[in-house]
C-alpha positions as CSV (number, residue, x, y, z in Angstrom):
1,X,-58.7,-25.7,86.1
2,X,-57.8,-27.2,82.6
3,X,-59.9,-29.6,80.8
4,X,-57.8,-32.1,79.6
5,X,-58.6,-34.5,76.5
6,X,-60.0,-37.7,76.8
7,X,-58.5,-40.6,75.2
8,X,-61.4,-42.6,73.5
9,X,-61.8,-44.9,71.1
10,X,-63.9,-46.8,69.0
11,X,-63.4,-50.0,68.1
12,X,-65.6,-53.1,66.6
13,X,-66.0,-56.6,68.3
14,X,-67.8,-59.8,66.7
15,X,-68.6,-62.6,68.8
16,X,-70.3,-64.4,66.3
17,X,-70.1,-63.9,62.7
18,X,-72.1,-61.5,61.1
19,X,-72.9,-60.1,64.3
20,X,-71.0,-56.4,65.2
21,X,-71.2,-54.7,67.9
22,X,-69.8,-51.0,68.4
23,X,-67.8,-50.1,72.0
24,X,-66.3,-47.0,73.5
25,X,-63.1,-47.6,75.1
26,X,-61.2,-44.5,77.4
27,X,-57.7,-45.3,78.0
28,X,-56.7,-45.3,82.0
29,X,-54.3,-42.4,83.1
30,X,-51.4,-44.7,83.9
31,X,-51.5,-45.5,79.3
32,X,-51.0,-49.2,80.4
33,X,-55.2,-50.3,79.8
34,X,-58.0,-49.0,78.7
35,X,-61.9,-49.2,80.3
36,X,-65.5,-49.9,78.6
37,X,-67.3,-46.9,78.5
38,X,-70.4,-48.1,76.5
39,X,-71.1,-50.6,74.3
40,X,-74.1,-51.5,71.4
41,X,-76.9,-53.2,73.0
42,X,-77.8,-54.7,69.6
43,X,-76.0,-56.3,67.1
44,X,-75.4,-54.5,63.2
45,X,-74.6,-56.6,59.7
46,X,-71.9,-55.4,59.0
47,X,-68.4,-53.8,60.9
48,X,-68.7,-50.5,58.6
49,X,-72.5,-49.8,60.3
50,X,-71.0,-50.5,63.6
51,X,-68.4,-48.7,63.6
52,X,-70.6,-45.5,62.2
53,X,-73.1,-45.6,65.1
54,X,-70.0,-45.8,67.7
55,X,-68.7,-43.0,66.0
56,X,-72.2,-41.4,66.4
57,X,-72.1,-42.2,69.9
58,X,-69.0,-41.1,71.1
59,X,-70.1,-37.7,68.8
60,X,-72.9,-37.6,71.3
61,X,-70.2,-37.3,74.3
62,X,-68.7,-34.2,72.9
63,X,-70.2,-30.6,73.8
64,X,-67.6,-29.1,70.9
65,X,-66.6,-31.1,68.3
66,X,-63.6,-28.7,67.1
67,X,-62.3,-29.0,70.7
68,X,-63.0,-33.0,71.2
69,X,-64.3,-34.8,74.6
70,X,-62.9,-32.6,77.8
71,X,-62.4,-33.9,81.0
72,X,-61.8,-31.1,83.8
73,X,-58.8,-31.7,86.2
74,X,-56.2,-29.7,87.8
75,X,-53.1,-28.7,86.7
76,X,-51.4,-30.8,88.3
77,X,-54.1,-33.6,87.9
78,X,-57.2,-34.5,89.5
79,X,-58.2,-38.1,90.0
80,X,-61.2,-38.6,87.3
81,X,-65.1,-38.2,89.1
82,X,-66.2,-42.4,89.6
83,X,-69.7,-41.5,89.5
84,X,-69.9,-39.1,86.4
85,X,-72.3,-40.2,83.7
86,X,-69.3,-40.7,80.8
87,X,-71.8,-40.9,78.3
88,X,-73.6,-37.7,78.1
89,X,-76.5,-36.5,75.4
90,X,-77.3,-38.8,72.8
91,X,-76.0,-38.5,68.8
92,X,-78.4,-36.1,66.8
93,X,-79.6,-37.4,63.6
94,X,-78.7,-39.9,60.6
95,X,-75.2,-37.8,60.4
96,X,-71.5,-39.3,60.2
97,X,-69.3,-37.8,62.9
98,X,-69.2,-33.9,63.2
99,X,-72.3,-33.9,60.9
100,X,-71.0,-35.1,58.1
101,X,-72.9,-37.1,55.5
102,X,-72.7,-41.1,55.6
């Protein structure tokens, strides 16, 4: 078995102005699209605070932050698990990502 990295990211939308909202994005195996992971349920003022509490989500996906967000396959590949919870414990604390300060 090899654990392959994920491909996420984290981008910014806002649907009305002054209203952001953080979303996790993993790009599909084929590289041609990418699928919503998770999203903000509320909205933040501004796109810097968004952006920092995606960050501090998708930092609450990741077991090792050195190694980044794993997904176990086979060598050759293995088809990714449908019904696996992609979003796994939550982000720790009023750190930036890997702990860093704000």
């Amino acid at each position: 078995m090899v654990d392959h990295l994920r491909s996420i990211a984290v981008t910014v939308e806002e649907p009305a102005p002054g209203a952001f909202y953080w979303l996790l994005l993993e790009r599909r195996a084929d590289g041609q699209a990418w699928d919503e992971l998770k999203r903000s349920q509320t909205d933040f003022e501004s796109y810097r605070r968004a952006v920092a509490e995606g960050l501090l989500a998708l930092q609450g996906m990741i077991d090792d932050l050195d190694a980044g967000p794993r997904q176990e396959g086979e060598e050759q590949g293995e088809d990714e698990d449908e019904d696996a919870d992609p979003v796994g414990k939550p982000a720790a604390g009023p750190s930036g990502f890997g702990g860093l300060p704000l």
